[in-house]
Residue frames relative to the residue before (quaternion, step in Angstrom):
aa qw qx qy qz dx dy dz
X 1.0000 0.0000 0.0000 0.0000 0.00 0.00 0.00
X 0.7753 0.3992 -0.3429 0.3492 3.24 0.87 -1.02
X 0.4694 0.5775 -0.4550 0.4891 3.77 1.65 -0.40
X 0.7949 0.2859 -0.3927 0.3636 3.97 -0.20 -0.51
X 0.4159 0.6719 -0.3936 0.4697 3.84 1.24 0.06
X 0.4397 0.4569 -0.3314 0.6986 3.60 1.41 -1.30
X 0.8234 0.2373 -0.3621 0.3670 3.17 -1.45 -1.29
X 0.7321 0.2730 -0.5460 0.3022 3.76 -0.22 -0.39
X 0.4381 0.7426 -0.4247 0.2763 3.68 0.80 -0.44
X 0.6913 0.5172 -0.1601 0.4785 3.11 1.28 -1.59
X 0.6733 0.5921 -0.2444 0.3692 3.41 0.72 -0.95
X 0.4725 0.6901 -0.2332 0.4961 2.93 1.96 -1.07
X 0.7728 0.3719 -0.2705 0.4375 2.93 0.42 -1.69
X 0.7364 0.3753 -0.3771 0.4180 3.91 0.23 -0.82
X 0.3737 0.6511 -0.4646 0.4696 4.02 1.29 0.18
X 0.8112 0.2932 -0.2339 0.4487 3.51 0.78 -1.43
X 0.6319 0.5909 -0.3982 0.3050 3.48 1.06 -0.49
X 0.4549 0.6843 -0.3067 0.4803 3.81 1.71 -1.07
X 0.7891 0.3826 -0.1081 0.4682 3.45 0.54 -1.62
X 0.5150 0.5390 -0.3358 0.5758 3.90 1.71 0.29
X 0.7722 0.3008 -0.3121 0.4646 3.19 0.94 -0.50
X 0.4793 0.6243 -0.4964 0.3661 3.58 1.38 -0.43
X 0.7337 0.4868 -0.3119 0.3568 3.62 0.70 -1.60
X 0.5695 0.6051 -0.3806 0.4059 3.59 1.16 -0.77
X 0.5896 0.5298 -0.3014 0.5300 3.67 0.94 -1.30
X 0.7040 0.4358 -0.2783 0.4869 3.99 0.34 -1.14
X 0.4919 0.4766 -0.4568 0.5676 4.09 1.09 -0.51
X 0.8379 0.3078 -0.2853 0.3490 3.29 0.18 -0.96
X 0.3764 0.7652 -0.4892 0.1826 3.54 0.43 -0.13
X 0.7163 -0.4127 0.3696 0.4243 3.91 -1.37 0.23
X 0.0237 0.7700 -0.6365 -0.0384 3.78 -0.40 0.66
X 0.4836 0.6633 -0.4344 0.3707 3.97 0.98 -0.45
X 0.8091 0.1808 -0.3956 0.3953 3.75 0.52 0.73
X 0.3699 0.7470 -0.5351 0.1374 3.38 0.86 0.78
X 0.5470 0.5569 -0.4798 0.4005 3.42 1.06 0.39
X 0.2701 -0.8134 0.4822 0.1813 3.75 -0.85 0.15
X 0.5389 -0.7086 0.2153 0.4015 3.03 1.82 0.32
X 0.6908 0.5083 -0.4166 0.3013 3.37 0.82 0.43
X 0.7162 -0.5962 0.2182 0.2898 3.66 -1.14 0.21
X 0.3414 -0.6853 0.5266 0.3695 3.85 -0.10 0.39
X 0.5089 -0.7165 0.4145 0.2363 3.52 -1.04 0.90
X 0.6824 0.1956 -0.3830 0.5911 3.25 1.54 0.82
X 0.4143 0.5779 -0.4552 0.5360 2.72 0.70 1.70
X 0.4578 0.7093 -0.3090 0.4380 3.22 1.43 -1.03
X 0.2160 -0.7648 0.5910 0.1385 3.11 0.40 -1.81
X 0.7827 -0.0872 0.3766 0.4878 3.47 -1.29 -1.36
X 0.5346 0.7469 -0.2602 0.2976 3.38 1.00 -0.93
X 0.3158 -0.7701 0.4875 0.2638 3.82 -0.88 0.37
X 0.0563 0.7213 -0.6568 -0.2127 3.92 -0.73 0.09
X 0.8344 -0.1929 -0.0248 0.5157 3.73 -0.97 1.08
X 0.7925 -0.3707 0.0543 0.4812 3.56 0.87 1.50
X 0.7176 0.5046 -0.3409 0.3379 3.31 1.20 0.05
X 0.2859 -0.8052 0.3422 0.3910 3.68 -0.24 0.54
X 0.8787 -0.3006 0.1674 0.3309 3.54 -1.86 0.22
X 0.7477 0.6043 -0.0367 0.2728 2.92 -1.55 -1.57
X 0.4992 -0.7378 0.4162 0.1825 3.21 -0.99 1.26
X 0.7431 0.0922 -0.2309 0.6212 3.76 1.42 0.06
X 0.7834 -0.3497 0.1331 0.4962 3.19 -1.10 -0.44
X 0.6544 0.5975 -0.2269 0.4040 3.40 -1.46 -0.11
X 0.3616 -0.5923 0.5177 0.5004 3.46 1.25 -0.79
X 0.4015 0.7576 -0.4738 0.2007 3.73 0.70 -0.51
X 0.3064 -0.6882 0.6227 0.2118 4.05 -1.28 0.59
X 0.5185 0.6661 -0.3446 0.4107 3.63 1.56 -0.52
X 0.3081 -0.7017 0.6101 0.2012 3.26 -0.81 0.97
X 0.4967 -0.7224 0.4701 0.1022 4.04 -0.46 1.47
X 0.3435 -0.7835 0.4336 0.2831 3.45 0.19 1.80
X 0.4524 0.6237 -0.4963 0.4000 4.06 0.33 -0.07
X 0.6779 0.5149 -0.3084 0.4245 3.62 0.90 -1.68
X 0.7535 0.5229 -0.2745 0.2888 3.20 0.79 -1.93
X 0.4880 0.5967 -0.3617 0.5244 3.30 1.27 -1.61
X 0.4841 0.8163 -0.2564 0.1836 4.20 0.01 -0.24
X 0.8118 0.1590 0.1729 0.5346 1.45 0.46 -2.74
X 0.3603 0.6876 -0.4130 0.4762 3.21 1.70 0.34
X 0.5924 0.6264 -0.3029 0.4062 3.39 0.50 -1.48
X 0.6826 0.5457 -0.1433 0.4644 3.28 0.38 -2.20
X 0.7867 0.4471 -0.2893 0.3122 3.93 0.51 -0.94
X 0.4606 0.7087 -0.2708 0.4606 3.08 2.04 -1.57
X 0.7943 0.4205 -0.2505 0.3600 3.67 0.66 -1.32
X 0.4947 0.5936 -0.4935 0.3992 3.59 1.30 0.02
X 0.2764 0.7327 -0.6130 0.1049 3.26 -1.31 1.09
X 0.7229 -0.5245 0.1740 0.4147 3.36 -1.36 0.82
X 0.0261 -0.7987 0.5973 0.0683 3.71 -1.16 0.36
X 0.4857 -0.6978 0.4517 0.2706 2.98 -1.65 0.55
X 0.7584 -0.4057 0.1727 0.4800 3.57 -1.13 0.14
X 0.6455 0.3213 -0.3714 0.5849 3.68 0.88 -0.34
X 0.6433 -0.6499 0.3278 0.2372 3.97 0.37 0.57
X 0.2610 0.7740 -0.4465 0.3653 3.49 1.82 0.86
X 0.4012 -0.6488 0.4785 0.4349 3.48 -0.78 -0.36
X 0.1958 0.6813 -0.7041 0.0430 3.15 -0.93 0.59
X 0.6513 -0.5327 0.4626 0.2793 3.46 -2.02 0.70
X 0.8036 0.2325 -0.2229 0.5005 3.44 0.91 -0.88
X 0.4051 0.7033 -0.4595 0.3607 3.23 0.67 1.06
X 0.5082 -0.6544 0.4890 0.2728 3.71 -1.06 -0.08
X 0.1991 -0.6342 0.7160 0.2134 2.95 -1.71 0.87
X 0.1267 -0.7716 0.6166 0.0916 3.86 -1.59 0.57
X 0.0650 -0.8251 0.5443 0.1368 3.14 -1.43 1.15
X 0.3278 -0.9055 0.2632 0.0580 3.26 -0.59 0.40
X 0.2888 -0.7543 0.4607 0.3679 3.76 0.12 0.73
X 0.0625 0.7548 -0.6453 -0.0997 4.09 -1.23 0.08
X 0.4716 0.6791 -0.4248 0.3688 3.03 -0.22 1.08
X 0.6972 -0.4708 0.4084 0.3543 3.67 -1.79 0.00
X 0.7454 -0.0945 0.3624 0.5514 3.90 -1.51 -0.93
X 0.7539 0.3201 -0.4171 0.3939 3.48 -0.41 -0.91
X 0.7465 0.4914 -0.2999 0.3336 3.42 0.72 -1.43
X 0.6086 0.5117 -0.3351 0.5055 4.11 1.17 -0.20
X 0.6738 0.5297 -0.3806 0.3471 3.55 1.27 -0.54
X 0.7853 0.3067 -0.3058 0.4425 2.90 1.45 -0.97
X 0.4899 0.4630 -0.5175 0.5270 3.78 0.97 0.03
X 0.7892 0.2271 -0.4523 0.3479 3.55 -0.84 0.33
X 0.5888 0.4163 -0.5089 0.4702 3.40 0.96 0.85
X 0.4538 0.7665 -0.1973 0.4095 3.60 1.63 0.09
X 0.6256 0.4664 -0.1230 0.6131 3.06 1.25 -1.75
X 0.5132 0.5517 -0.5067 0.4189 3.61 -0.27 -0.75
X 0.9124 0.2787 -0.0728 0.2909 3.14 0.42 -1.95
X 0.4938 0.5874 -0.4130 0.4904 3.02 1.32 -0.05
X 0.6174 0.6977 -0.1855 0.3124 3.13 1.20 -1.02
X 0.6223 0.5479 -0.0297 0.5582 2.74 1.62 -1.09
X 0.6628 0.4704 -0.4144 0.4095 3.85 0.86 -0.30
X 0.3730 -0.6522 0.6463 0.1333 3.18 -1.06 0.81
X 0.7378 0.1562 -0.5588 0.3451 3.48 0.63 1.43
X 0.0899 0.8287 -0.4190 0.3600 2.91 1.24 0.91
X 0.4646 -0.7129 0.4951 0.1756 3.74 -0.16 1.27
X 0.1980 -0.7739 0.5880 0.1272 4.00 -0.49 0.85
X 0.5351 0.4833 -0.5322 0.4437 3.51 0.60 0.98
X 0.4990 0.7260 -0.2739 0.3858 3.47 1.90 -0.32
X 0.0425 0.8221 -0.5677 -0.0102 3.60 -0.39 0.99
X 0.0422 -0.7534 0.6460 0.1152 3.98 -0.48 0.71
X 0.0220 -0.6963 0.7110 0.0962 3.36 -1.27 1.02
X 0.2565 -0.6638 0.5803 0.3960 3.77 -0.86 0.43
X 0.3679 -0.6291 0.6767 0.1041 3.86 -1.76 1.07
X 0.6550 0.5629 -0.4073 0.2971 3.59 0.79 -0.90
X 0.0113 -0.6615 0.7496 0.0183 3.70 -1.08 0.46
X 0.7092 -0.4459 0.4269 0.3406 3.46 -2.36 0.69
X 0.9182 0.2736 -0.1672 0.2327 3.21 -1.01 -0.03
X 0.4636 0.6382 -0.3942 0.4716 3.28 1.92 -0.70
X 0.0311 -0.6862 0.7267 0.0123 3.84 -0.48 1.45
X 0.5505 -0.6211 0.3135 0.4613 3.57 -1.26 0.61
X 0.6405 0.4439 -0.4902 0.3905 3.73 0.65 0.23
X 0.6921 0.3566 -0.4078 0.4770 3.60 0.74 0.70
X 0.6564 0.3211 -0.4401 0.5219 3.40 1.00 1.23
X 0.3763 0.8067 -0.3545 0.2864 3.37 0.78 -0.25
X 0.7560 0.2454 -0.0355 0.6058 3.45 0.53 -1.31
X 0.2781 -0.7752 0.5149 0.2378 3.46 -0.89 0.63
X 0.4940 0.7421 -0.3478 0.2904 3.37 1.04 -0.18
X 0.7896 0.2898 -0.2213 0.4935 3.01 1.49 -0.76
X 0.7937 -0.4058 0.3491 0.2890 3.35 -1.55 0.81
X 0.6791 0.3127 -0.4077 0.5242 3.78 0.71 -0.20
X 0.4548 0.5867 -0.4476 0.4986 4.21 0.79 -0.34
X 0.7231 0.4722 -0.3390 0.3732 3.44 0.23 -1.36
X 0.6779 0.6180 -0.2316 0.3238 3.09 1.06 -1.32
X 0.7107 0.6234 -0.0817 0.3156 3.16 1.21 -1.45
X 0.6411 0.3500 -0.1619 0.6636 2.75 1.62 -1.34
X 0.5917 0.5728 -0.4552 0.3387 3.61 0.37 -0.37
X 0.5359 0.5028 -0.2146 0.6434 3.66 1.48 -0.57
X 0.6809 0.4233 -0.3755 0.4650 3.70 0.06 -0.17
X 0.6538 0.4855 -0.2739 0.5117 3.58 1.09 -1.10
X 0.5075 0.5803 -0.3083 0.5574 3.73 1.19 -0.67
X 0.8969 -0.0109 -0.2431 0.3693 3.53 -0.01 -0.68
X 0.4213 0.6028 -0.5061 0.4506 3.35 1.16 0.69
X 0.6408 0.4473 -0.3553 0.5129 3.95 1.30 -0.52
X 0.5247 0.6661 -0.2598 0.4621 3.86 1.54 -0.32
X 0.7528 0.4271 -0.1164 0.4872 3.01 1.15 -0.69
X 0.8203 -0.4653 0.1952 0.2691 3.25 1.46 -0.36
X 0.8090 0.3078 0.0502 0.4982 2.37 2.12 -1.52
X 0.3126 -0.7398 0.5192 0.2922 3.64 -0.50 -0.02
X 0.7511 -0.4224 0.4447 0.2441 3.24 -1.46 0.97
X 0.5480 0.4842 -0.4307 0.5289 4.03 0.83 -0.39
X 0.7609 0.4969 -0.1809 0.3760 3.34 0.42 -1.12
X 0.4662 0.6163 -0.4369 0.4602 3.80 1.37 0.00
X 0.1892 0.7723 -0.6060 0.0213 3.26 -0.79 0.65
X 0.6423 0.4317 -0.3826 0.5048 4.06 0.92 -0.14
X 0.2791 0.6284 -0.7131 -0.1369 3.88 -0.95 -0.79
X 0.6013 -0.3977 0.6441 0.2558 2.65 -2.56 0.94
X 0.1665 0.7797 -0.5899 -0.1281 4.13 -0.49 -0.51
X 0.0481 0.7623 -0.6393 0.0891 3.24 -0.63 1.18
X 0.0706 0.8452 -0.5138 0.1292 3.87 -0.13 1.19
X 0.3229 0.7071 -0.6107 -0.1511 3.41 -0.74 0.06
X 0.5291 -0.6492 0.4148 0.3558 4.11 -1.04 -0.43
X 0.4320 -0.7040 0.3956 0.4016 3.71 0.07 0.99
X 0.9044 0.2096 -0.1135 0.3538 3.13 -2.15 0.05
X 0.1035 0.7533 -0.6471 0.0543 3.97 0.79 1.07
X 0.3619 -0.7064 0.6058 0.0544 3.53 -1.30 1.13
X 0.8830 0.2377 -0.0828 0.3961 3.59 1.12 -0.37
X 0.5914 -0.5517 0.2682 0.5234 3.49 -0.87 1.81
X 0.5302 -0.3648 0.6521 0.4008 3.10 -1.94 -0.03
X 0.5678 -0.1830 -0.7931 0.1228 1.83 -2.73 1.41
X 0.8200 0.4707 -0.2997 0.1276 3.64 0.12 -0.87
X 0.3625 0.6006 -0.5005 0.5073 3.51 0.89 0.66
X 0.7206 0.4238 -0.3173 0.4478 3.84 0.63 -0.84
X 0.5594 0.6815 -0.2243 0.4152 3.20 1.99 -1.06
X 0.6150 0.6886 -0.3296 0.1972 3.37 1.22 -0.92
X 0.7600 -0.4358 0.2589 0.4068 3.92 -0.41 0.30
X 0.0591 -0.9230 0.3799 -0.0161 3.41 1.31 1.30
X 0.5997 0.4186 -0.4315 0.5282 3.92 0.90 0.42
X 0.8260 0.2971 -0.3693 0.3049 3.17 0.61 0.31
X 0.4990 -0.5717 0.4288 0.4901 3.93 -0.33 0.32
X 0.4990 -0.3875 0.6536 0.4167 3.50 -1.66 -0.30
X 0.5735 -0.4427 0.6186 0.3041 3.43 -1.79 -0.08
X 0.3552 -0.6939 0.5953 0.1947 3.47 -1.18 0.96
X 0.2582 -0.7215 0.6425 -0.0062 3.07 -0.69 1.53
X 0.6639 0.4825 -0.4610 0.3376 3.59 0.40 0.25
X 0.3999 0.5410 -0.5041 0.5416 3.63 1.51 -0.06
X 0.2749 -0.8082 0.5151 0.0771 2.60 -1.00 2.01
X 0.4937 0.5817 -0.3894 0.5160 3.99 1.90 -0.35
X 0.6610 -0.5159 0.4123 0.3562 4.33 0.93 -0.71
X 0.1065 -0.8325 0.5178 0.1659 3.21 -0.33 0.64
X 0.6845 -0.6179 0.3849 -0.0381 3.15 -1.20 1.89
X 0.5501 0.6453 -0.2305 0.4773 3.49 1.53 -1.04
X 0.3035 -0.6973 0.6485 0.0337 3.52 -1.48 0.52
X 0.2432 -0.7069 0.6583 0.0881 3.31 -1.14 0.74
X 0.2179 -0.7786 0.5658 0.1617 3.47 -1.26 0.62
X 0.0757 0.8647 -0.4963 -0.0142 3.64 -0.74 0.79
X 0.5329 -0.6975 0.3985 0.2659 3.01 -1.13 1.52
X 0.5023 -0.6147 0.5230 0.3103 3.59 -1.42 0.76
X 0.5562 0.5343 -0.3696 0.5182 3.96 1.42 0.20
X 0.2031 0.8229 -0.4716 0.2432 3.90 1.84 -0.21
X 0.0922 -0.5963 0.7387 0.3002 3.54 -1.40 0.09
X 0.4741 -0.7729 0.3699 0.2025 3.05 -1.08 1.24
X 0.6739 0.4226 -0.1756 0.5799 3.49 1.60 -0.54
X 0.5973 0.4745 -0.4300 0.4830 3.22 1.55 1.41
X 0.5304 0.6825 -0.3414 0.3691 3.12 2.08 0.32
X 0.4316 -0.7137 0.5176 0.1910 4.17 -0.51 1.37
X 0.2088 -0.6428 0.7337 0.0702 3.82 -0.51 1.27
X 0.2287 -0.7569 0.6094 -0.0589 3.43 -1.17 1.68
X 0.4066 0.6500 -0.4614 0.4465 3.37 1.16 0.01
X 0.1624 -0.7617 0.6268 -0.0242 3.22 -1.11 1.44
X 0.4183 0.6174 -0.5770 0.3331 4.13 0.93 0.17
X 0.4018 -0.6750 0.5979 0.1596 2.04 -1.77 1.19
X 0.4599 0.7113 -0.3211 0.4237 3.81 1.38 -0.08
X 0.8495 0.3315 -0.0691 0.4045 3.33 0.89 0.40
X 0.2299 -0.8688 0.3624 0.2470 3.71 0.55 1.11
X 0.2087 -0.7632 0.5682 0.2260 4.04 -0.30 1.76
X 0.1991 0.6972 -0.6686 0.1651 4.06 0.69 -0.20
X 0.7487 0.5122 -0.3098 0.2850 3.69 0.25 -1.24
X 0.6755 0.4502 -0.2390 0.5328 3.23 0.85 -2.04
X 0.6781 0.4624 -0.3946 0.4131 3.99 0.26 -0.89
X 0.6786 0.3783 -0.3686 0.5104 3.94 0.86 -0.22
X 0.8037 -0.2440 -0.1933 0.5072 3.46 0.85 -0.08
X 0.6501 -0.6093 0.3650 0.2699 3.54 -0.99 0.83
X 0.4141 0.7299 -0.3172 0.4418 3.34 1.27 -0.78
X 0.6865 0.4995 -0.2915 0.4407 3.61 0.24 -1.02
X 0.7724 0.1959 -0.2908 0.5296 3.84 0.65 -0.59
X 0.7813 0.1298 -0.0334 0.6096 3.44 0.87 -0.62
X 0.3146 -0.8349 0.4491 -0.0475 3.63 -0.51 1.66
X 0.0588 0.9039 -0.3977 0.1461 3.39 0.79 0.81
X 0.5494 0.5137 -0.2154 0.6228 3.26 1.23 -1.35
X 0.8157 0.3470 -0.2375 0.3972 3.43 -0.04 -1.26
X 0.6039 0.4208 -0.4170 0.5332 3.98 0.65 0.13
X 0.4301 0.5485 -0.4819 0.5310 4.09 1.09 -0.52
X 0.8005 0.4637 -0.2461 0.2891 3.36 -0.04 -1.27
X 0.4168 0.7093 -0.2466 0.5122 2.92 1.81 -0.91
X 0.7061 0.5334 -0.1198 0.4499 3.40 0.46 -1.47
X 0.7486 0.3039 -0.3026 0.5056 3.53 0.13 -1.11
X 0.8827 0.2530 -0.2849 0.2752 4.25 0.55 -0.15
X 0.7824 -0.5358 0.0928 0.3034 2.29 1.45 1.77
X 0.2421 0.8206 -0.3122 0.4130 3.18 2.09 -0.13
X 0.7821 -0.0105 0.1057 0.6140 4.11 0.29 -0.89
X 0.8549 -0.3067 0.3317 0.2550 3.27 -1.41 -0.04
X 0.6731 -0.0416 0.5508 0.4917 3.20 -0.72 -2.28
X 0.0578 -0.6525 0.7170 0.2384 2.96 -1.83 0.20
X 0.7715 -0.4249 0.3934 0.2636 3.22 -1.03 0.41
X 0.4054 -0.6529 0.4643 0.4402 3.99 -0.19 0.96
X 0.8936 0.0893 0.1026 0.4278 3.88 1.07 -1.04
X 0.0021 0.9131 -0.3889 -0.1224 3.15 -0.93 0.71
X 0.3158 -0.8465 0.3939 0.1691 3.56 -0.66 -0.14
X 0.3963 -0.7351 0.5313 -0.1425 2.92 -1.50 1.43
X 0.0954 -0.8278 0.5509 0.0467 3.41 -0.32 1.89
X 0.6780 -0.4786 0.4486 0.3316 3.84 -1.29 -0.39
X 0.1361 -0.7732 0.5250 0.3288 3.51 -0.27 0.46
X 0.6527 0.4958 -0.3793 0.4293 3.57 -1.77 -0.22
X 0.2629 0.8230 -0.4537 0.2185 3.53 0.47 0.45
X 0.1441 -0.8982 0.4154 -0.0022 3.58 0.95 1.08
X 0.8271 0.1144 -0.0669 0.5462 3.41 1.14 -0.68
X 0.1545 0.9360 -0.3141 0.0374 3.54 0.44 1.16
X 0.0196 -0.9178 0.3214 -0.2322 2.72 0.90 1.41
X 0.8130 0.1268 -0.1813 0.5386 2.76 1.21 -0.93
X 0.2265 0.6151 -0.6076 0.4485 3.61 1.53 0.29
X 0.7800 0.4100 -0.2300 0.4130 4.05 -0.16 -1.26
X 0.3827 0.8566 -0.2267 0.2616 3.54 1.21 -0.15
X 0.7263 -0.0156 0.4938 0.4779 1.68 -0.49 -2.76
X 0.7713 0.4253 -0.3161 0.3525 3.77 0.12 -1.17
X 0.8378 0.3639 -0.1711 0.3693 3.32 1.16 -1.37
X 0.5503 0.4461 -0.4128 0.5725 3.24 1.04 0.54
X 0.3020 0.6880 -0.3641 0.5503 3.74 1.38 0.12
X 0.5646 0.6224 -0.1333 0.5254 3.43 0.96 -2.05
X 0.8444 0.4438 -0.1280 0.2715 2.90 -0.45 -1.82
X 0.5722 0.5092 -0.2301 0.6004 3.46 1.20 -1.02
X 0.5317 0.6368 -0.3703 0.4179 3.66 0.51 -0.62
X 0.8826 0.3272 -0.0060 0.3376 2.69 0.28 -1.84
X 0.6170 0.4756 -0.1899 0.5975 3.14 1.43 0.03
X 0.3626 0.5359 -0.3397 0.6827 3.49 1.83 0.14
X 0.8556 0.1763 -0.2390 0.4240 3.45 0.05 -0.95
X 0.4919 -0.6954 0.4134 0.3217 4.38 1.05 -0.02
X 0.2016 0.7132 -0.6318 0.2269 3.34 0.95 1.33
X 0.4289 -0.7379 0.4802 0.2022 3.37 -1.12 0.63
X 0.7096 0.2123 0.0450 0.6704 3.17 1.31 -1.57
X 0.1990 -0.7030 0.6808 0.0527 3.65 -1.79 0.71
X 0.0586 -0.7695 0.6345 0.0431 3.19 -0.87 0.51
X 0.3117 -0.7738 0.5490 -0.0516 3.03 -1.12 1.45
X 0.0876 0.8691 -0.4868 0.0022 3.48 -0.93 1.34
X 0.0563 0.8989 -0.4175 -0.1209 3.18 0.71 1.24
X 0.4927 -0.7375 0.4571 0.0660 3.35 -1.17 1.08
């Protein structure tokens, strides 16, 4: 026993020495092309990148614009401790809060500790992290749908773990973005940002409606269809094909129809259980549209 104790010891030892020289060889390695040559956007400046300009505010400018600050002062001055129904009180609590996806929990719970840890750190300060994996911001957005519930239902959990109650939140970290963006930059960021996407993971369909302005870019609209029964090559090159927007403008300017509508609207396909599409949403619709004195509908079913 006591000879193979030796020998693994040793093995150990020439295990760790191999793996000393690997890391030493990997310190040393070529670093002279980690740049790819392009410009940090506060670097940019004044400068355009695919028509947009630089700089961390307007103007290209790195200067935070004494209007903003004066604000965000204002906005901070007013943070103050509260009680559980959100009153002020001195012996009460202030809460911040992470909202957000994987990245945003990896790097806030390496945050807290430390924040935790300063010793000027205000002791009415509570930090709870909210962020969780997968929660992209188009699967929390809408409460209707079964991931939201989820999301937030977990945030209220460890914000009641901790002590505290949702009244009493007043800061958040927010780090969001929507998975799998299909389109160049500006227009993915451009896309109809008050409303979520459609949850494509409701595996019965998701019943919900989207509203879209008749001022829409049309090659900033996100095709949520996830079949696999059907080649999107087309609709993803032009949008037109599921939803015709461009082509009814045109419609418009030769005099061809009327008006368009201030808005339209845009359902999920694959609805498997449409119960409440026939319900609720599309008579929802209907009322709309008859609120607003459309005459004619066109239907594109995808």
């Amino acid at each position: 026993m006591r000879k193979f104790l030796s020998l693994s010891f040793i093995v150990f030892l020439l295990s760790a020495s191999l793996l000393s020289k690997t890391v030493r060889q990997v310190l040393a390695s070529d670093c002279s092309k980690t740049s790819v040559g392009f410009l940090s956007l506060n670097s940019l400046g004044a400068g355009l990148y695919k028509g947009k300009q630089g700089g961390l505010y307007p103007g290209g400018s790195n200067v935070r614009p004494a209007a903003h600050a004066g604000a965000g002062f204002q906005l901070a001055h007013s943070v103050t401790a509260l009680d559980a129904n959100g009153q002020p009180n001195a012996n009460g609590r202030i809460v911040l809060i992470s909202v957000g996806m994987s990245n945003t929990t990896q790097e806030f719970s390496t945050f807290k500790p430390m924040a935790d840890a300063d010793a000027v750190k205000n002791p009415r300060l509570v930090i709870v992290d909210g962020a969780q994996g997968g929660m992209s911001a188009d699967r929390i957005s809408d409460l209707n749908t079964a991931s939201a519930q989820q999301y937030w239902q977990t945030v209220d959990q460890r914000l009641s773990a901790a002590g505290v109650t949702p009244a009493q939140v007043q800061v958040a970290w927010v780090k969001e973005a929507d998975p799998g963006p299909t389109l160049d930059f500006p227009n993915d960021a451009l896309r109809t940002p008050e409303q979520a996407g459609f949850d494509s993971f409701l595996k019965s369909g998701y019943a919900s409606f989207r509203e879209i302005t008749n001022t829409a870019t049309t090659s900033a609209l996100i095709e949520a269809h996830k079949s696999d029964s059907f080649d999107h090559s087309g609709v993803q090159a032009d949008r037109n094909l599921a939803f015709p927007l461009d082509r009814f403008r045109e419609l418009v300017a030769r005099g061809a129809i009327g008006s368009l509508n201030h808005r339209h609207f845009s359902f999920m396909g694959s609805i498997l259980r449409p119960k409440r599409l026939i319900e609720e949403t599309a008579p929802q619709v209907a009322e709309r549209l008859r609120a607003d004195g459309v005459d004619v509908v066109f239907l594109t079913p995808v």
